[in-house]
mmCIF file of the N, C-alpha and C atoms, coordinates in Angstrom:
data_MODEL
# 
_entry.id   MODEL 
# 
loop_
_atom_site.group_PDB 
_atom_site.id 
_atom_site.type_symbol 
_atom_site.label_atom_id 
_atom_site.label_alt_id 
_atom_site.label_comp_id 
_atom_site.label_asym_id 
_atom_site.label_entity_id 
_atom_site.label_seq_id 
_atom_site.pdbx_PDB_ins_code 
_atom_site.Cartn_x 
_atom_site.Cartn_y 
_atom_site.Cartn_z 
_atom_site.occupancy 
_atom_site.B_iso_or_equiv 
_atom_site.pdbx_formal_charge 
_atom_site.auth_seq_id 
_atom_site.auth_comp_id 
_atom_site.auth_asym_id 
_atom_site.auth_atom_id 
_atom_site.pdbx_PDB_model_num 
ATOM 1   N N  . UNK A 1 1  ? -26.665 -26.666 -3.279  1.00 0.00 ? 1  UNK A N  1 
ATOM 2   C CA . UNK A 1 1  ? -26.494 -25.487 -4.114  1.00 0.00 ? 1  UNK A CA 1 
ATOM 3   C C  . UNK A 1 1  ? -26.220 -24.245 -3.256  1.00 0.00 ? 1  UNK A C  1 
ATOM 4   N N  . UNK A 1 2  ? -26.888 -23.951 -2.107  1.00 0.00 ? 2  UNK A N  1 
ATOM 5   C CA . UNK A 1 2  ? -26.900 -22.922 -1.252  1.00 0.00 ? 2  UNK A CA 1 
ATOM 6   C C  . UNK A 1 2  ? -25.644 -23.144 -0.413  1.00 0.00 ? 2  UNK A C  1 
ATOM 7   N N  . UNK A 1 3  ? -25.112 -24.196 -0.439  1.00 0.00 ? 3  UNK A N  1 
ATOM 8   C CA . UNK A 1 3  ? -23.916 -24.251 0.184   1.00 0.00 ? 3  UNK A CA 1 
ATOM 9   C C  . UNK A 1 3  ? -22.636 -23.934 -0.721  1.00 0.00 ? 3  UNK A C  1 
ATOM 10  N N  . UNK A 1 4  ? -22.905 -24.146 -1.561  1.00 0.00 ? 4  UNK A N  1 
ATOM 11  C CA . UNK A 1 4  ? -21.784 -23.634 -2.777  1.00 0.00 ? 4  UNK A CA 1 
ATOM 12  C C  . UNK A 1 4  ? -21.583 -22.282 -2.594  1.00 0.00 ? 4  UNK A C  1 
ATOM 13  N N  . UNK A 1 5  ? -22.716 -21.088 -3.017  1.00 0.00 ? 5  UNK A N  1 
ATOM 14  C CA . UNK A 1 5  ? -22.732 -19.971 -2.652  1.00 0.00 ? 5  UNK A CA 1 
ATOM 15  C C  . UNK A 1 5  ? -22.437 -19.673 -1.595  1.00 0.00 ? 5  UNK A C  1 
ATOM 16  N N  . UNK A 1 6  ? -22.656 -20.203 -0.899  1.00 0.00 ? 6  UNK A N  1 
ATOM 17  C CA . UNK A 1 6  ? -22.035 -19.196 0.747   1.00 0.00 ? 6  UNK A CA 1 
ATOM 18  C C  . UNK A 1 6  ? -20.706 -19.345 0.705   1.00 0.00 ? 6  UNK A C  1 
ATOM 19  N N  . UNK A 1 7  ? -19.844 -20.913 0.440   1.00 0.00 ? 7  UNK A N  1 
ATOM 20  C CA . UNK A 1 7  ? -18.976 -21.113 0.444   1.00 0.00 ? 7  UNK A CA 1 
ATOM 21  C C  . UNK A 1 7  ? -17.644 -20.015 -0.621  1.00 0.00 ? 7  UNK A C  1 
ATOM 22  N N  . UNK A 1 8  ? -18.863 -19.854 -1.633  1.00 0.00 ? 8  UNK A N  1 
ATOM 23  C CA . UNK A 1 8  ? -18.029 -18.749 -2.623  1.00 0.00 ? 8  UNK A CA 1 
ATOM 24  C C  . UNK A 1 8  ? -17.365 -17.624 -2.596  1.00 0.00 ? 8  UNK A C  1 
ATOM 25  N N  . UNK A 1 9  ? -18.904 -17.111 -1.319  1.00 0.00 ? 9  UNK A N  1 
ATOM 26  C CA . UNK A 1 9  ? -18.853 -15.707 -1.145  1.00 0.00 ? 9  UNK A CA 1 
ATOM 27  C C  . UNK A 1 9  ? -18.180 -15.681 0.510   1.00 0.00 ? 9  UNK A C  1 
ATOM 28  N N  . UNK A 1 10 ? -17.915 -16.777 1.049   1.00 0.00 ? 10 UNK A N  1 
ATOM 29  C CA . UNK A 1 10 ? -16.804 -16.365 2.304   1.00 0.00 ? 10 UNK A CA 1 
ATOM 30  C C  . UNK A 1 10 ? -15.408 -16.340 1.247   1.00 0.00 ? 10 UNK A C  1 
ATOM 31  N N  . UNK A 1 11 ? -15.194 -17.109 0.409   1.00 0.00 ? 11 UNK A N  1 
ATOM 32  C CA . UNK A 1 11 ? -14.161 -17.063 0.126   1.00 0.00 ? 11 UNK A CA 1 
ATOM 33  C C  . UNK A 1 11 ? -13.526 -15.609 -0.481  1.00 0.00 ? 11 UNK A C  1 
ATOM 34  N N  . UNK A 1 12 ? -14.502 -15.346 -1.093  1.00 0.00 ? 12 UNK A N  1 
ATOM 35  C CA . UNK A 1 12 ? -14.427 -13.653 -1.701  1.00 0.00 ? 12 UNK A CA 1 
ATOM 36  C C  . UNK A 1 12 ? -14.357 -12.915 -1.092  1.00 0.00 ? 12 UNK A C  1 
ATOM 37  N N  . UNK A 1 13 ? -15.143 -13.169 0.207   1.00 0.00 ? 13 UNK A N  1 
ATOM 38  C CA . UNK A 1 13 ? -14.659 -12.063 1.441   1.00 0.00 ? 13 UNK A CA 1 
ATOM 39  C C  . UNK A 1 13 ? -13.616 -11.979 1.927   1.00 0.00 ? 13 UNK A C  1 
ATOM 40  N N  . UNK A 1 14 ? -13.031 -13.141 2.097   1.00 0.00 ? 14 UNK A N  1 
ATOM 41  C CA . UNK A 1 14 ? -11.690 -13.254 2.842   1.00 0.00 ? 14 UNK A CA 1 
ATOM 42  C C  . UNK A 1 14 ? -10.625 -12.546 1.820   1.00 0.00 ? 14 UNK A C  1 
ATOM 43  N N  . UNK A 1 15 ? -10.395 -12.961 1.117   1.00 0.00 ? 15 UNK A N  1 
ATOM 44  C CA . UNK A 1 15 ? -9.818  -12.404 -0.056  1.00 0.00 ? 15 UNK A CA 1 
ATOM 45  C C  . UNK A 1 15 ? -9.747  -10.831 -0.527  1.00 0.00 ? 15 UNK A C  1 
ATOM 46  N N  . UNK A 1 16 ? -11.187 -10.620 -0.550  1.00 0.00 ? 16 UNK A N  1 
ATOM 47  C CA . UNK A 1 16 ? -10.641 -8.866  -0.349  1.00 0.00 ? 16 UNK A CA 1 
ATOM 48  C C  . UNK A 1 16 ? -10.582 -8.586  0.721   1.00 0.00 ? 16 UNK A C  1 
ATOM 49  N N  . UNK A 1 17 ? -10.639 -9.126  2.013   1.00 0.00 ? 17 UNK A N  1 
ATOM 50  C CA . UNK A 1 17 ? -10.041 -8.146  3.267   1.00 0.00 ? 17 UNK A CA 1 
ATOM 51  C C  . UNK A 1 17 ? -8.268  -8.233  2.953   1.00 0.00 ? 17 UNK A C  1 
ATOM 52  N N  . UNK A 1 18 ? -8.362  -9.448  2.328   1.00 0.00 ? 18 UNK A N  1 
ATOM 53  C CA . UNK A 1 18 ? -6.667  -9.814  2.542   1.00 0.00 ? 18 UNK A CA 1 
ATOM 54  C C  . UNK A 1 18 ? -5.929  -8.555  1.380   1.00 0.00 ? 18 UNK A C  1 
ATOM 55  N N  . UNK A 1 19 ? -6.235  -8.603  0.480   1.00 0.00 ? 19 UNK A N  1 
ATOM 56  C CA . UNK A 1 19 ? -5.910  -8.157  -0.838  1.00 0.00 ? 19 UNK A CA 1 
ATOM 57  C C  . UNK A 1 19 ? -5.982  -6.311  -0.136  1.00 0.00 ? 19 UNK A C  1 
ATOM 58  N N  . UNK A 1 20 ? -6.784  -6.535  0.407   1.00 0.00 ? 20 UNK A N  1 
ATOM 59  C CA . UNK A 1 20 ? -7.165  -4.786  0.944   1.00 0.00 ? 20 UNK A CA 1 
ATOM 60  C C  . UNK A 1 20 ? -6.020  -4.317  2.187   1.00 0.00 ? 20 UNK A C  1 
ATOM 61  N N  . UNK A 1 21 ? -5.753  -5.284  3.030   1.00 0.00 ? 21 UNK A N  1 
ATOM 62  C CA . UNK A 1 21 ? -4.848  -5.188  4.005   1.00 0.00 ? 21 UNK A CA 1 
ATOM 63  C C  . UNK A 1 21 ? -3.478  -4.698  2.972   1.00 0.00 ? 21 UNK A C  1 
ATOM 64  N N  . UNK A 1 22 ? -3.139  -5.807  2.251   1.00 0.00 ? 22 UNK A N  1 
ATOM 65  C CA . UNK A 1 22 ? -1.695  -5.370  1.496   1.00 0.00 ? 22 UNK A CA 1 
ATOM 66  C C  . UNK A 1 22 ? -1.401  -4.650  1.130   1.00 0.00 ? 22 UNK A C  1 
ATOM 67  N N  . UNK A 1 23 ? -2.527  -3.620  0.333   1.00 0.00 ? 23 UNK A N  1 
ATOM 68  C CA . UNK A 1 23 ? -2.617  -2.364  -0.617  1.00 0.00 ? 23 UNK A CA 1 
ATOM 69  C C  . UNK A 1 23 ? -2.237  -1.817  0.748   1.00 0.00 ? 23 UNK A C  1 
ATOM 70  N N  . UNK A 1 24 ? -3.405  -1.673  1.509   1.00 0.00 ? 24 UNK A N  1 
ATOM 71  C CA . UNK A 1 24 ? -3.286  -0.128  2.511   1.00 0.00 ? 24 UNK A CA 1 
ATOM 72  C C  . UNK A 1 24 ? -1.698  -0.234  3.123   1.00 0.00 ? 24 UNK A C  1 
ATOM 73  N N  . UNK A 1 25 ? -0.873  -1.379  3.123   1.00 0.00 ? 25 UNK A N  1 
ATOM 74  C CA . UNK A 1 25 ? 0.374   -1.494  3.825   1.00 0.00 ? 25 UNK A CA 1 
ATOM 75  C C  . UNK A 1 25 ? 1.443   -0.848  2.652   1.00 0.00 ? 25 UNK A C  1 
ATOM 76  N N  . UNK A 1 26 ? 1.411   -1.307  1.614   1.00 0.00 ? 26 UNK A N  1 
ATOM 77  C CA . UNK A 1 26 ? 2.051   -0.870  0.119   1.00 0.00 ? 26 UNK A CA 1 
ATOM 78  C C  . UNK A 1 26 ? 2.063   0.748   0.236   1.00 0.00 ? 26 UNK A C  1 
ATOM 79  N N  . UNK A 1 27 ? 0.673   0.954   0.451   1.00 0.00 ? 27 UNK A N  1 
ATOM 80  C CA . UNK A 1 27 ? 0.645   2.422   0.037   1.00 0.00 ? 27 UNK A CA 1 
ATOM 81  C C  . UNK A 1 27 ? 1.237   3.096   1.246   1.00 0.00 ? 27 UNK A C  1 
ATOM 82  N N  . UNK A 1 28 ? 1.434   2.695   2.583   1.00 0.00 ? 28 UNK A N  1 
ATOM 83  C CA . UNK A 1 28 ? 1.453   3.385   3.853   1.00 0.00 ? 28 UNK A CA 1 
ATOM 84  C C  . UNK A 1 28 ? 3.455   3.177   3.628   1.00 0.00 ? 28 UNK A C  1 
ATOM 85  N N  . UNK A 1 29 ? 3.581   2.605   3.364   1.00 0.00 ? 29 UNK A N  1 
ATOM 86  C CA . UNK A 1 29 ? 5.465   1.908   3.004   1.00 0.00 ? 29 UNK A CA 1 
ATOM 87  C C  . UNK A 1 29 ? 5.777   3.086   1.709   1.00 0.00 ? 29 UNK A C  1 
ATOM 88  N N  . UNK A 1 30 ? 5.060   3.157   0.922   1.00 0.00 ? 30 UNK A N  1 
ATOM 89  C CA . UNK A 1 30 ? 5.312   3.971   -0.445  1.00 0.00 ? 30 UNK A CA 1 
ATOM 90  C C  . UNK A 1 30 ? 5.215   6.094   -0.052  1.00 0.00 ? 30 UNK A C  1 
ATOM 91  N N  . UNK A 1 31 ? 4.439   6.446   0.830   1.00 0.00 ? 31 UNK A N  1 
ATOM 92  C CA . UNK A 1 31 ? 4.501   7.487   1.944   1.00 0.00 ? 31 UNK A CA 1 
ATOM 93  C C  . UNK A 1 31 ? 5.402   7.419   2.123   1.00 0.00 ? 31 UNK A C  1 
ATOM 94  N N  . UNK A 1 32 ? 6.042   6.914   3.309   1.00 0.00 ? 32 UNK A N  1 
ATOM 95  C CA . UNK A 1 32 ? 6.966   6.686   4.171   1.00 0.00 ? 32 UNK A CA 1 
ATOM 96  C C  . UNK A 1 32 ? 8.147   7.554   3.191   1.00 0.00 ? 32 UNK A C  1 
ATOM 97  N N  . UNK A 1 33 ? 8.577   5.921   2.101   1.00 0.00 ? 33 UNK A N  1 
ATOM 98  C CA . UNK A 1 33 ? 9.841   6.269   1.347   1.00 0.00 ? 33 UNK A CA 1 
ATOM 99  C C  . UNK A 1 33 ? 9.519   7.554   0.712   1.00 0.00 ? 33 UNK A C  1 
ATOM 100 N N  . UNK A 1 34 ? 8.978   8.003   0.389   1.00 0.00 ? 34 UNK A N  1 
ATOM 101 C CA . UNK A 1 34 ? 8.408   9.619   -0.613  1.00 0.00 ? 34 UNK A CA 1 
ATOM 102 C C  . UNK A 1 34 ? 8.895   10.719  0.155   1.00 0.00 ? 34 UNK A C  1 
ATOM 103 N N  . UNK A 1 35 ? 8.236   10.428  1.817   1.00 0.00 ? 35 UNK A N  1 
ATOM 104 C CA . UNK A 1 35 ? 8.837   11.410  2.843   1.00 0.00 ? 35 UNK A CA 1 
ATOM 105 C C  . UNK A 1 35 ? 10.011  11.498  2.809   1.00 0.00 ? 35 UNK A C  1 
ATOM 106 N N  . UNK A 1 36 ? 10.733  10.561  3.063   1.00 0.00 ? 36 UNK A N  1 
ATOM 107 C CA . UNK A 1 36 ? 12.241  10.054  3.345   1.00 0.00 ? 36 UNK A CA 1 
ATOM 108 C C  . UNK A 1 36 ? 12.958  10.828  1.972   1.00 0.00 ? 36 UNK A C  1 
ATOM 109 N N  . UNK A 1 37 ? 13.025  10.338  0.803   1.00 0.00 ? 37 UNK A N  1 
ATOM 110 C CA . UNK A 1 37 ? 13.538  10.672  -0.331  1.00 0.00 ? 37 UNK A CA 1 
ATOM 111 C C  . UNK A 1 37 ? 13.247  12.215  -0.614  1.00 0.00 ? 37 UNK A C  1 
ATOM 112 N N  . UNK A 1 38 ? 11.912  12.797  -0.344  1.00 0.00 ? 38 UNK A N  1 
ATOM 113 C CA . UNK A 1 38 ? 11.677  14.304  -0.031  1.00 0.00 ? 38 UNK A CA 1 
ATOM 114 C C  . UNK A 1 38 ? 12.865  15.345  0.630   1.00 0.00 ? 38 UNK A C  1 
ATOM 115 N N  . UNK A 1 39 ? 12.405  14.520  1.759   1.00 0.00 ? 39 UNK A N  1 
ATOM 116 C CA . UNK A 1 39 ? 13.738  15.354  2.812   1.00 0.00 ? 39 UNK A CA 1 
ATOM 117 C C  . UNK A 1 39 ? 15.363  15.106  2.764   1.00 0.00 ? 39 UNK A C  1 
ATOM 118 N N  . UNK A 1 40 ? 15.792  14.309  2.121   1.00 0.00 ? 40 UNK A N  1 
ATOM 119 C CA . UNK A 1 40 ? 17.234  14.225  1.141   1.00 0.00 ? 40 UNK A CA 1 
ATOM 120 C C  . UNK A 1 40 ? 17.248  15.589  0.424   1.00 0.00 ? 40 UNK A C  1 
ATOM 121 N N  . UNK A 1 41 ? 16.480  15.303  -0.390  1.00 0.00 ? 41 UNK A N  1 
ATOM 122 C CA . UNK A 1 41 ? 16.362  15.923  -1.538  1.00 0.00 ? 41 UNK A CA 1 
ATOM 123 C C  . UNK A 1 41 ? 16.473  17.837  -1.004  1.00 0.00 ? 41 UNK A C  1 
ATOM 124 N N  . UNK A 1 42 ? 15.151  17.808  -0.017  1.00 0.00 ? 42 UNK A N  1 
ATOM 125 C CA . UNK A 1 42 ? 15.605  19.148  0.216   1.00 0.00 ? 42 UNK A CA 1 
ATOM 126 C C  . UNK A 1 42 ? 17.140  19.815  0.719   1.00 0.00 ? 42 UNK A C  1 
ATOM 127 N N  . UNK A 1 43 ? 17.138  18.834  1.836   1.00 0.00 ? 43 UNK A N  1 
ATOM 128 C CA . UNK A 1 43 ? 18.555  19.190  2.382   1.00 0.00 ? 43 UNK A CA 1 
ATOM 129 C C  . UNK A 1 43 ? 19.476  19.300  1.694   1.00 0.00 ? 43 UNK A C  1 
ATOM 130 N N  . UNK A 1 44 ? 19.778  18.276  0.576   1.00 0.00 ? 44 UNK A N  1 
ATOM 131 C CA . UNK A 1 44 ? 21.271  18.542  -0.450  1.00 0.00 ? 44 UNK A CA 1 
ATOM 132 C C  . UNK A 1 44 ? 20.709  19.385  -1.488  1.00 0.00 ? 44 UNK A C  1 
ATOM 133 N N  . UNK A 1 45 ? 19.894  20.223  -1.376  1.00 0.00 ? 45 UNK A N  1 
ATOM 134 C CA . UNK A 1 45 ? 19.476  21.614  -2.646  1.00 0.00 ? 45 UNK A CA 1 
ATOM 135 C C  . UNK A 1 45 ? 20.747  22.264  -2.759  1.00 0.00 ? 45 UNK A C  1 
ATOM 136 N N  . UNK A 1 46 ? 21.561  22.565  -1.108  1.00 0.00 ? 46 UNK A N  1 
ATOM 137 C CA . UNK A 1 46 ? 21.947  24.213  -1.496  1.00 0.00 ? 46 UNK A CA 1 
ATOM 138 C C  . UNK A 1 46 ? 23.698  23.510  -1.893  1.00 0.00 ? 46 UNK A C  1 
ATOM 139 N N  . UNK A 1 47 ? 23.644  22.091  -2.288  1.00 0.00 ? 47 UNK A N  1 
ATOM 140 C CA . UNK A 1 47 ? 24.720  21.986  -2.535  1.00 0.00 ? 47 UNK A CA 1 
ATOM 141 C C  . UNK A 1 47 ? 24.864  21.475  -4.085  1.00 0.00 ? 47 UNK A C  1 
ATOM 142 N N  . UNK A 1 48 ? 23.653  22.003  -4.507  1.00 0.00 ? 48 UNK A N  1 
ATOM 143 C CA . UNK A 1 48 ? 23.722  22.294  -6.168  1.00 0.00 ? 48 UNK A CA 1 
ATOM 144 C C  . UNK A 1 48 ? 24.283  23.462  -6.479  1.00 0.00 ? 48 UNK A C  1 
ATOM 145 N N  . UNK A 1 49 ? 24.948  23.457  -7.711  1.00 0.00 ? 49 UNK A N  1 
ATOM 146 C CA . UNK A 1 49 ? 25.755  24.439  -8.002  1.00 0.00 ? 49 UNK A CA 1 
ATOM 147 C C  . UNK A 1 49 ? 25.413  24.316  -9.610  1.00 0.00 ? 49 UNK A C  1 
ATOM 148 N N  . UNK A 1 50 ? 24.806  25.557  -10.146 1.00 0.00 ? 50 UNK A N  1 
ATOM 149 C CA . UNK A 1 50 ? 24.453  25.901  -11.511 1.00 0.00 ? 50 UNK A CA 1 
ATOM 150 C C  . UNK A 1 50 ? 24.666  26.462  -12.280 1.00 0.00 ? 50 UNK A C  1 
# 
């Protein structure tokens, strides 16, 4: 029985380190492009015409 549980709860561990690694990479990739698409954006302003 006590081996079940441990076995459960490594597995759960592993799993949210993994699950946690991806997010923090997602979100660090999703920055990135925001910056990127930001600074487009500013630069072609003054070639709006209204």
């Amino acid at each position: 029985m006590n081996e079940k549980i441990y076995k459960t709860m490594s597995a759960s561990g592993v799993s949210s380190i993994v699950v946690g690694i991806i997010i923090a990479t997602v979100g660090i990739g999703c920055g990135i492009v925001s910056i990127i698409f930001g600074g487009h954006l500013l630069k072609k302003r003054k070639q709006i015409v209204f």
